[in-house]
C-alpha positions in Angstrom: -25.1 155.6 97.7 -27.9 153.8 95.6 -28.2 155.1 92.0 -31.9 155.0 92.2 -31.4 157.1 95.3 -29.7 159.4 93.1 -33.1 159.4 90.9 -35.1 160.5 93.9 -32.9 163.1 95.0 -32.1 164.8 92.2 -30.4 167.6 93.7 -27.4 165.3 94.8 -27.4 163.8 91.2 -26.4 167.9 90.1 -23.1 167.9 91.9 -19.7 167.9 89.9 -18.0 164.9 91.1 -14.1 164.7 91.3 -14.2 161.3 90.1 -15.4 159.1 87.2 -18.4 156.6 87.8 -18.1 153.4 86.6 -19.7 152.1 82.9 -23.0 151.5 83.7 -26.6 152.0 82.2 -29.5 152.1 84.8 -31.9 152.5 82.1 -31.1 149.3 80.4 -31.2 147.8 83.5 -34.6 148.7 84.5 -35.8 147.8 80.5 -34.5 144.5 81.0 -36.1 143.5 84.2 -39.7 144.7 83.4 -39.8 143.0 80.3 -39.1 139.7 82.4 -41.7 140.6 85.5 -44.3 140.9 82.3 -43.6 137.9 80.5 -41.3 135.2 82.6 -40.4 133.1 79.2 -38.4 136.0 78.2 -35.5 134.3 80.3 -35.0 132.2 77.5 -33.6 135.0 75.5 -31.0 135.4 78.3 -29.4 132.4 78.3 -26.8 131.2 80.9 -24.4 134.4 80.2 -26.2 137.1 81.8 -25.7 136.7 86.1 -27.0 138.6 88.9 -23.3 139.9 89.5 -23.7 141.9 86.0 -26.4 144.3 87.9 -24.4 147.9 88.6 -27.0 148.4 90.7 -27.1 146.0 93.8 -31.3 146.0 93.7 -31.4 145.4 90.4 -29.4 141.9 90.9 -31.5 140.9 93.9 -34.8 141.4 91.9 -33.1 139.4 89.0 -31.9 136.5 91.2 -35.5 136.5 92.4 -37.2 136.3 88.9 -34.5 133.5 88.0 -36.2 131.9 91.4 -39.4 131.8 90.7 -38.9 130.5 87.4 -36.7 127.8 88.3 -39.6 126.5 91.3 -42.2 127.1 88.2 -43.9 130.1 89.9 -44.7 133.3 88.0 -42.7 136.4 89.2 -44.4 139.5 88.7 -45.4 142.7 90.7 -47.3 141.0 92.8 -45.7 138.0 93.7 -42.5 139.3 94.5 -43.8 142.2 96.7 -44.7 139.8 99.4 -40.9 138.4 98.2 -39.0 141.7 99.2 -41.4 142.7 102.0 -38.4 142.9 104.3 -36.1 144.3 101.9 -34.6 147.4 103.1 -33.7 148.8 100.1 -37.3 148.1 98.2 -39.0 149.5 101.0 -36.9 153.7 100.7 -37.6 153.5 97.3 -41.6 152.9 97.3 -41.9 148.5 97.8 -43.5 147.2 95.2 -44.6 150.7 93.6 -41.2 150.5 92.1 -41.9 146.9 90.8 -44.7 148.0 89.4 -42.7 151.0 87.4 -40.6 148.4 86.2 -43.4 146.9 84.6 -45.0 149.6 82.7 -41.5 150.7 81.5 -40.9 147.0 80.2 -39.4 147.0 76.9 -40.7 144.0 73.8 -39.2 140.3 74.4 -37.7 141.7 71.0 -35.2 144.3 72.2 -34.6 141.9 75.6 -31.5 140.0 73.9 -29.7 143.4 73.1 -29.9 144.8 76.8 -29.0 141.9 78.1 -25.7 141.9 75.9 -24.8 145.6 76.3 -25.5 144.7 80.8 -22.9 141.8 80.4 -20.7 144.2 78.6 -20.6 146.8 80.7 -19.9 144.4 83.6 -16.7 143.2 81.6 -16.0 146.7 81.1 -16.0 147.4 85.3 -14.1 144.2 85.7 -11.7 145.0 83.8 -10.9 148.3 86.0 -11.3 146.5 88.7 -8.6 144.3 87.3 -6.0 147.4 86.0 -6.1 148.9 89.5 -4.7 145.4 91.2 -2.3 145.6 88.9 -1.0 148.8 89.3 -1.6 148.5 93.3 0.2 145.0 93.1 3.5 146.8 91.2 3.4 149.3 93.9 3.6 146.6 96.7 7.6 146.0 97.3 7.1 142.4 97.6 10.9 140.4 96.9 8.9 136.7 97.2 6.5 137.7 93.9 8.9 138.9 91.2 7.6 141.0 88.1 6.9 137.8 85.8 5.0 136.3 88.3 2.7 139.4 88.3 2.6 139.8 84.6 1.4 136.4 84.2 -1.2 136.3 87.2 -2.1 139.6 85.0 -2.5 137.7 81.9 -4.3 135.1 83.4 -7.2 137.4 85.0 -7.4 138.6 81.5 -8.2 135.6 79.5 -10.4 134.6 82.1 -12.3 137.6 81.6 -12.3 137.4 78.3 -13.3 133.7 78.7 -16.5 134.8 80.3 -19.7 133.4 79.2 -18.0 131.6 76.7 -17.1 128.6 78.6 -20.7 126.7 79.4 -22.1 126.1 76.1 -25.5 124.3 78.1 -27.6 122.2 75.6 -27.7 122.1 71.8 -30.5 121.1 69.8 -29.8 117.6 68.1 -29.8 119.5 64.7 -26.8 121.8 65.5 -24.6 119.3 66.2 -25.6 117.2 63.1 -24.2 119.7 61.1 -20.5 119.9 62.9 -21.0 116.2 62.3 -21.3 116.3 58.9 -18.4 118.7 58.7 -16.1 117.1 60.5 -17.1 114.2 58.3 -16.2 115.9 55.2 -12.9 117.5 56.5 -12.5 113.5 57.1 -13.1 112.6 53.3 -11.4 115.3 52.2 -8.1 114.9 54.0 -8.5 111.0 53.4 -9.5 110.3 57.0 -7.6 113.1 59.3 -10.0 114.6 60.8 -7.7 116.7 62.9 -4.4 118.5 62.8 -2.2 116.0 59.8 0.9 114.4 61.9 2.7 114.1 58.2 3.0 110.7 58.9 0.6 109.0 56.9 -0.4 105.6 59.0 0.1 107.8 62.7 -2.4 109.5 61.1 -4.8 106.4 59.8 -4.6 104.8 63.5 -5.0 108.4 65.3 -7.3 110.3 62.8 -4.4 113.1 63.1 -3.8 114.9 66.1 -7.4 115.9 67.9 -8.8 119.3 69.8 -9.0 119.0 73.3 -7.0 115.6 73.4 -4.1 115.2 75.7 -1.4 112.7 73.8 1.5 111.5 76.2 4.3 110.2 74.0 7.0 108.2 76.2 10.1 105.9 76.0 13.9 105.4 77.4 16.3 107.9 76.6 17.8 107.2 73.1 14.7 106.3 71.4 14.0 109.6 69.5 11.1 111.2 71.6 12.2 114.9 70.8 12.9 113.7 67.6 9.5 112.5 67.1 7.7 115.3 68.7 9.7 118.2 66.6 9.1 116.1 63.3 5.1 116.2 64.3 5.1 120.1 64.9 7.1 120.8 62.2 4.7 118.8 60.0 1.7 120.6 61.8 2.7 123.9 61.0 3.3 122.9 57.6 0.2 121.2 57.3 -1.6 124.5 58.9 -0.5 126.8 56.2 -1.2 124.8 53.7 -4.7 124.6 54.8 -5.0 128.1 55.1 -3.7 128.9 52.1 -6.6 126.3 50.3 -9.1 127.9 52.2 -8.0 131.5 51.5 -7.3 132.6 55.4 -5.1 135.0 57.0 -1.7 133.7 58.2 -3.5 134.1 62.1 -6.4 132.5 60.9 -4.2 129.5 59.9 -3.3 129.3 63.3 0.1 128.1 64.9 2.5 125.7 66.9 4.0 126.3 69.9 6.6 124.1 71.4 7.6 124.6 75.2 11.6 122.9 75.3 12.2 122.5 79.1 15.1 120.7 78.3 17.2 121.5 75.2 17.7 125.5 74.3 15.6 127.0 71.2 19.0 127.1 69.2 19.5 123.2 69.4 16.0 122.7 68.6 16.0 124.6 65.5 19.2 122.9 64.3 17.5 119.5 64.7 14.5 120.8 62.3 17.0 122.4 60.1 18.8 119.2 59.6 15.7 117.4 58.9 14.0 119.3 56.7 17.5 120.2 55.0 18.6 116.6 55.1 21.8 117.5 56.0 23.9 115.3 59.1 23.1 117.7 62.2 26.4 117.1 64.0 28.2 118.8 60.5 25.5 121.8 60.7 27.0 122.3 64.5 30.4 121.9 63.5 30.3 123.8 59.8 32.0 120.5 57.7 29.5 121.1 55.2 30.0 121.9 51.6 29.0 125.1 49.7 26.1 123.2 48.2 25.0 122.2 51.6 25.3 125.6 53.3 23.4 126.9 49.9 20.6 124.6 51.0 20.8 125.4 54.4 20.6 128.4 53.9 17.1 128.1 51.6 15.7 125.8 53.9 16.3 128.3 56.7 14.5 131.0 54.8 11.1 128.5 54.3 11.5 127.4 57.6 11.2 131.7 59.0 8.0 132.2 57.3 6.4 129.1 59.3 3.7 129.9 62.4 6.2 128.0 64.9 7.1 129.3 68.4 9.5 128.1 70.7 9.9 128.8 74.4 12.7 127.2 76.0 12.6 128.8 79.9 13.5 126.1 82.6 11.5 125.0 84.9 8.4 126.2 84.0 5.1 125.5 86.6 1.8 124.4 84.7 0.6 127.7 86.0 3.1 129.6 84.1 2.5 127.4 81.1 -1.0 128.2 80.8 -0.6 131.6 81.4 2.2 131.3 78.1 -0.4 129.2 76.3 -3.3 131.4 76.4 -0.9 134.6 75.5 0.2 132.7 72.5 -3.7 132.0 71.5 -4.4 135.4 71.7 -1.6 137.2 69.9 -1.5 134.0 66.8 -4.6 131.5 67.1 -2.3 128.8 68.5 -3.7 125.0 67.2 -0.9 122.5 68.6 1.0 122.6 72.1 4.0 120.3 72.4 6.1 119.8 75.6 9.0 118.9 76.4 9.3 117.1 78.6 6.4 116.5 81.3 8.8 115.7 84.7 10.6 118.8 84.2 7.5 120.7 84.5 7.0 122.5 88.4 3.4 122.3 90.0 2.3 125.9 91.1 1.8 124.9 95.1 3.9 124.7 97.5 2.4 121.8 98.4 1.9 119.6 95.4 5.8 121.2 94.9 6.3 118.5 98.5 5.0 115.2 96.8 6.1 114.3 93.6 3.4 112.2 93.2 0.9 114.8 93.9 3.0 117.5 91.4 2.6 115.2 88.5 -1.1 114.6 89.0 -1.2 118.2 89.2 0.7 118.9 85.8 -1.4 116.2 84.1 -4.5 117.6 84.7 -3.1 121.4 84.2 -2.0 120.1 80.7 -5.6 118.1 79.8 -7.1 121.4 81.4 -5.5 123.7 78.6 -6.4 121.1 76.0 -9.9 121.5 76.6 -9.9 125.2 77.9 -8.1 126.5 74.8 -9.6 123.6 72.2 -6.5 122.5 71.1 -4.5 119.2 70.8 -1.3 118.9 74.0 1.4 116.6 73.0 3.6 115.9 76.4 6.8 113.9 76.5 7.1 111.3 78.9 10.3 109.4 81.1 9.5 105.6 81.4 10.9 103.8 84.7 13.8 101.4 84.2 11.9 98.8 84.9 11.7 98.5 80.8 15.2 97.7 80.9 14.9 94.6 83.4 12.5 92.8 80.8 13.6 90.2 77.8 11.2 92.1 76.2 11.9 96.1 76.3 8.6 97.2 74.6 7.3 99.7 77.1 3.7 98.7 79.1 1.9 101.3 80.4 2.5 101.0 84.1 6.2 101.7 82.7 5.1 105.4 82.9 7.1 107.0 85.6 6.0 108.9 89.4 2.0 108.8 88.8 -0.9 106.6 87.2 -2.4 110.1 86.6 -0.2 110.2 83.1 -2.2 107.2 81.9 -5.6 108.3 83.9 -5.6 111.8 82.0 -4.7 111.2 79.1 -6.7 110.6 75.9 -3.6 109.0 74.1 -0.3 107.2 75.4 1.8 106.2 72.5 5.5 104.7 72.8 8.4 105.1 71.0 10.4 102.0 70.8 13.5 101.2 68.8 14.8 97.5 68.7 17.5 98.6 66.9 19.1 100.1 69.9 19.0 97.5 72.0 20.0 95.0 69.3 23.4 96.7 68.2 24.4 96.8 71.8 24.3 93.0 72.0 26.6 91.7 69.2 28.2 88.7 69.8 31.4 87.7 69.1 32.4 87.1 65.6 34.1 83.5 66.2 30.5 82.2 66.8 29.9 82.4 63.4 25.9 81.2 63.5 25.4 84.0 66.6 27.0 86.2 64.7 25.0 85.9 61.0 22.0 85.2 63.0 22.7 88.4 64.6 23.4 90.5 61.1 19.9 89.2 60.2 18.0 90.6 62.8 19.9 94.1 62.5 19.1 94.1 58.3 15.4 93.8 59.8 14.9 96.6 62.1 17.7 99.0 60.9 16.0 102.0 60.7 12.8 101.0 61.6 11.0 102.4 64.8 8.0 101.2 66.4 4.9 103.9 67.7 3.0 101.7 70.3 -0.4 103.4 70.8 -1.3 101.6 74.4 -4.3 103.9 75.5 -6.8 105.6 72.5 -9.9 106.7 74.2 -11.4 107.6 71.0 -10.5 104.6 68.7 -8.2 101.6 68.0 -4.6 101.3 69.7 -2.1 99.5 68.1 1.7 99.4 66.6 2.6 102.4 63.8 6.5 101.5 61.8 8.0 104.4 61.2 11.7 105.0 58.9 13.9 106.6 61.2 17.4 108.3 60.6 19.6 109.0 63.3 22.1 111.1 61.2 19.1 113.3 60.7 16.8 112.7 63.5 14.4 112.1 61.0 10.8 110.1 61.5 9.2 109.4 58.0 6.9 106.9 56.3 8.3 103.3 56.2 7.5 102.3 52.6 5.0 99.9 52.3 6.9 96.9 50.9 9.5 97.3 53.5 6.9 97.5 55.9 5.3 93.8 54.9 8.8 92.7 54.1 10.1 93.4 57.7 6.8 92.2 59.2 
């Protein structure tokens, strides 16, 4: 039964209900929508984030989405107008037709006041969707379903959540000129300050200078072969991105939350094996004698102090199997409620699942799905997605193995969607698996040479930069460590 038809009827309003009525305010309601039938440029106030669907009353959204008509054809909505409007409106008509337009009129509140109903409307919408949401998920629980296990319904759960707390934040609509100078300018001096980075630092100091460090909303694919250090790579540039957040935070005064955090999604090795790798980097110690203890006292002394820094850093790791994109967001979104996550890492992309059956039927169609499901978080939660990458063999079949970008394996939609595509390429792998025999003395020397040159030097090949220059970063790397650093700049001419 209508509200208002509660007002007219007052003697129904006066029973004792069993139940309890939904958040609502009637009043504000009513406010709200005379102040716009006497003055229509008090819309403007609104914005984009107050919808007809807000209304708890049904009559009050059709006489909204009417005003919002008028406006938007250039006619003036009043009394008047929109009587002839809702002459054949049902529900207008039992409660007095355009008598009751006109008492929304006279009760109209000042174009002052108008921003503040609208705001406590939306919010009491929020608050009715949100029941609405608690009671599928305690009707969904109840349901003895064997095909949608408990996860699946916590994170559908979690998802309906963040959307809703999502709403009316998401279409931003148009910004004065003036507004945006300013962020300009900011992100200018964050620039100047942070000698060109504009986003999260990488730690490696000419990544940084080609890519600006690592930016919001940008999708970077990193690829290669097997054996050329991709996890290596990425876990040295989260590691260095946590770092580099508390740092920040700690110059700037924030909250640990408010320096925000990393969260790396390991579909392939286990959270353990991860964590040793950044142990023996950071540590410095050979990995393979952290895993089987032939280290020293002095070592395990360090290990154990490096172990104890590393704790206190905002990193996350979450290394469940074949995860789908779906399931990934849902994790994501979690993880930038609970600690303000700034950097996603993945690894790696074809071990993702796509959430349909169907795309689940066509590989082709399952990576174009994750692709877009990963550039979809970057831009939904603001943030900077670093995905690993196969290449195809085809690599292998070339004189020259640096990888191309149609080397990208099962979909063009890995190169389409993303804002980045960098690859890793070693020639030193290749190169020590082609000595020749050591009777042919000039082969041989000629050989030696070429290893002295790229020992420990790895190539970053930035193929695709939609936001500035692509070329070829040298980084030092150490296998004994899986360690990516900066190449020192007279090596780097010297080997050039």
């Amino acid at each position: 039964m209508s509200s208002l038809l509660l007002e007219k009827n007052p003697e129904i309003s006066t029973v004792q209900t069993p139940y309890r009525l939904a958040p609502c305010n009637i009043e504000a309601e009513q406010a709200l929508l005379g102040a716009l039938l006497v003055n229509n440029d008090a819309l403007q106030y609104i914005g984009d984030q107050l919808k007809c669907e807000h209304f708890h009353e049904p009559l009050h959204a059709r006489i909204f989405d009417a005003i919002q008509k008028f406006s938007t054809k250039g006619l003036i909505a009043n009394p008047v107008t929109l009587k002839h409007y809702f002459d054949q409106d049902e529900a207008l008509s039992d409660i007095g037709g355009g008598a009751y337009l006109a008492k929304l009129a006279a009760a109209a509140v000042t174009v002052i006041n108008i921003s503040d109903y609208s705001k406590m409307i939306h919010d009491l919408a929020l608050k009715r969707q949100l029941i609405l949401i608690g009671g599928e998920v305690v009707n969904t629980a109840y349901q003895q379903q064997i095909e949608i296990p408990a996860i699946e319904q916590i994170e559908s759960a979690e998802q309906q959540l963040f959307n809703l707390s999502m709403a009316g934040t998401g279409d931003k609509g148009f910004r004065a000129i003036r507004h945006s100078i300013v962020n300009a300018i900011k992100q200018a001096e964050h620039a100047f300050m942070h000698q060109g980075v504009v986003g999260i630092s990488t730690g490696l100091n000419d990544l940084n200078n080609m890519l600006g460090g690592l930016q919001r909303s940008d999708l970077l694919i990193l690829a290669g072969r097997p054996s050329m250090g991709k996890t290596a790579l990425a876990v040295n540039v989260a590691y260095n991105a946590a770092l580099s957040l508390v740092q920040d935070a700690k110059a700037k005064g924030l909250t640990a939350k408010e320096a925000g955090s990393v969260g790396f999604f390991s579909l392939e090795m286990s959270a353990e094996q991860l964590t040793i790798r950044m142990l023996s980097s950071a540590s410095e110690i050979n990995s393979s004698k952290i895993i089987h203890g032939k280290i020293s006292q002095d070592d395990f002394a360090k290990l154990v102090r490096t172990s104890n820094e590393m704790s206190t850093l905002p990193f996350f790791i979450d290394d469940t199997p074949a995860l789908s994109i779906g399931s990934l967001r849902a994790r994501a979104r979690r993880l930038k409620r609970m600690h303000n996550l700034k950097l996603i890492v993945v690894d790696y992309l074809q071990l993702l699942r796509g959430s349909t059956a169907a795309s689940q039927a066509n590989r082709v169609q399952e990576v174009s799905e994750i692709t877009q499901g990963l550039k979809a978080i970057a831009k939904e939660l603001d943030l900077p997605v670093i995905a690993l990458s196969q290449l195809s063999r085809a690599v292998e079949q070339r004189e020259d193995k640096r990888p191309l970008l149609s080397d990208l394996r099962e979909s063009g939609s890995i190169e389409q969607d993303a804002d980045v595509v960098m690859f890793i390429y070693r020639e030193e792998y290749y190169l020590s698996r082609s000595m020749p025999s050591m009777e042919d003395d000039k082969k041989f020397q000629k050989w030696q040479e070429d290893m002295n040159r790229v020992m420990n030097v790895s190539e970053v090949i930035v193929a695709k930069h939609r936001n500035g220059a692509i070329g070829t970063v040298k980084l030092r790397f150490d296998s004994n460590l899986t360690q990516f650093s900066n190449l020192a700049q007279d090596v780097y001419e010297h080997r050039d």
